[in-house]
C-alpha positions in Angstrom: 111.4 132.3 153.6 114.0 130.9 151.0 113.4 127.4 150.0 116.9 127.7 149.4 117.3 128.2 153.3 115.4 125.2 154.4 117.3 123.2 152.0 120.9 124.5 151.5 123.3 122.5 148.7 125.6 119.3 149.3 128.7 121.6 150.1 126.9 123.7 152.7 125.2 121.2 154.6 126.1 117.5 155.4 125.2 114.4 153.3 122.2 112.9 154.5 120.8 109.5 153.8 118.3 110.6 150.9 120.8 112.1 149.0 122.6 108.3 148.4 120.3 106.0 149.1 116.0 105.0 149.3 114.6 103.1 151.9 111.7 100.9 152.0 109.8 100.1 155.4 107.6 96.7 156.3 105.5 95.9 159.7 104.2 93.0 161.4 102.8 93.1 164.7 104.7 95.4 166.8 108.3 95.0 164.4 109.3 97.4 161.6 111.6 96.4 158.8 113.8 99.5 156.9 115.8 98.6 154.2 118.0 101.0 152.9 119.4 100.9 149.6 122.0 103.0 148.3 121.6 104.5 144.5 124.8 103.5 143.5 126.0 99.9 144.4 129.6 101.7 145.3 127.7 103.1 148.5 127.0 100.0 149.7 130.4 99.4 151.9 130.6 103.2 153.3 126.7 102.5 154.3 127.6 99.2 156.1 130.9 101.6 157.8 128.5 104.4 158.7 124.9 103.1 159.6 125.5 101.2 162.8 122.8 99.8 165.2 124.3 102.1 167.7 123.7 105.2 165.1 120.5 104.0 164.5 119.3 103.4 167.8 120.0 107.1 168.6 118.3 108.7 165.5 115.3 106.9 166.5 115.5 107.3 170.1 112.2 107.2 171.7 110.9 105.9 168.8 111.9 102.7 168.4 111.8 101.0 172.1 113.1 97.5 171.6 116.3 95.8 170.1 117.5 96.9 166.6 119.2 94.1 164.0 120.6 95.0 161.6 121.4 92.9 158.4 123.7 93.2 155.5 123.0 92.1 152.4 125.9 92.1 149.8 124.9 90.3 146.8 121.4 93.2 146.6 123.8 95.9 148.0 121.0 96.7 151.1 121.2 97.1 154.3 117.7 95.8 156.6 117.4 96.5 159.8 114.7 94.6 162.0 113.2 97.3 164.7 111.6 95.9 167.5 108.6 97.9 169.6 109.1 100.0 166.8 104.7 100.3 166.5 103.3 101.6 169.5 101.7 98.0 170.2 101.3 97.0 166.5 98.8 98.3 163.6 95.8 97.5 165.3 96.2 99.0 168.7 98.7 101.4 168.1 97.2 105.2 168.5 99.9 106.7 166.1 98.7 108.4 163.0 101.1 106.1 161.0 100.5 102.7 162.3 102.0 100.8 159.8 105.3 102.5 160.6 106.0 104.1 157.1 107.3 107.2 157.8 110.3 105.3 159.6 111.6 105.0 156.1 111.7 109.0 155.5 112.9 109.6 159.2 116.2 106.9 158.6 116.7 108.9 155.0 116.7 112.0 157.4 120.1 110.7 159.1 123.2 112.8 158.4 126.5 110.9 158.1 
């Protein structure tokens, strides 16, 4: 196969997150933090239009279980949203391969807008 296939250019496919922005992810207990954090600080304001809790809670449906906040932070340009029952129980009892949550961050950079 192509990579080109799996991977088509900006003007054949939609923009997704990774192609604007990174994202970091945190955990305590059962909660996951994501920031995301556009590459240029001009991004910042269609982010805040686009990535709602609503949009969020979809792309992570069955995922993420509990409430979503999400928090704008103008003066860094980031967006963090607070995920809640986002672990499977937490890093200690959880039974997922990625207990700390980590891979939420690729899976958010994942979302088309």
């Amino acid at each position: 196969m192509n990579t080109e296939d799996m991977n088509p250019p900006l003007g054949v496919r939609g923009i997704k997150l990774y192609d604007i922005a990174h994202s970091r992810a945190g955990d305590k207990g059962n909660i996951s933090t994501l920031s995301l954090i556009p590459y240029n600080e001009s991004d910042y304001e269609m982010l805040c239009e686009k990535i709602t809790v609503e949009k969020m809670k979809k792309h992570f449906a069955g995922i993420i279980e509990g409430e979503i906040t999400r928090y704008e932070m103008p003066n860094i340009s980031s967006l963090l949203f607070v995920c809640h029952d986002a672990l499977a129980g937490g890093v200690t009892t959880s039974l997922r391969i990625d207990t700390h949550g980590k891979a939420l961050s690729y899976k958010l950079l994942e979302m088309e807008l």
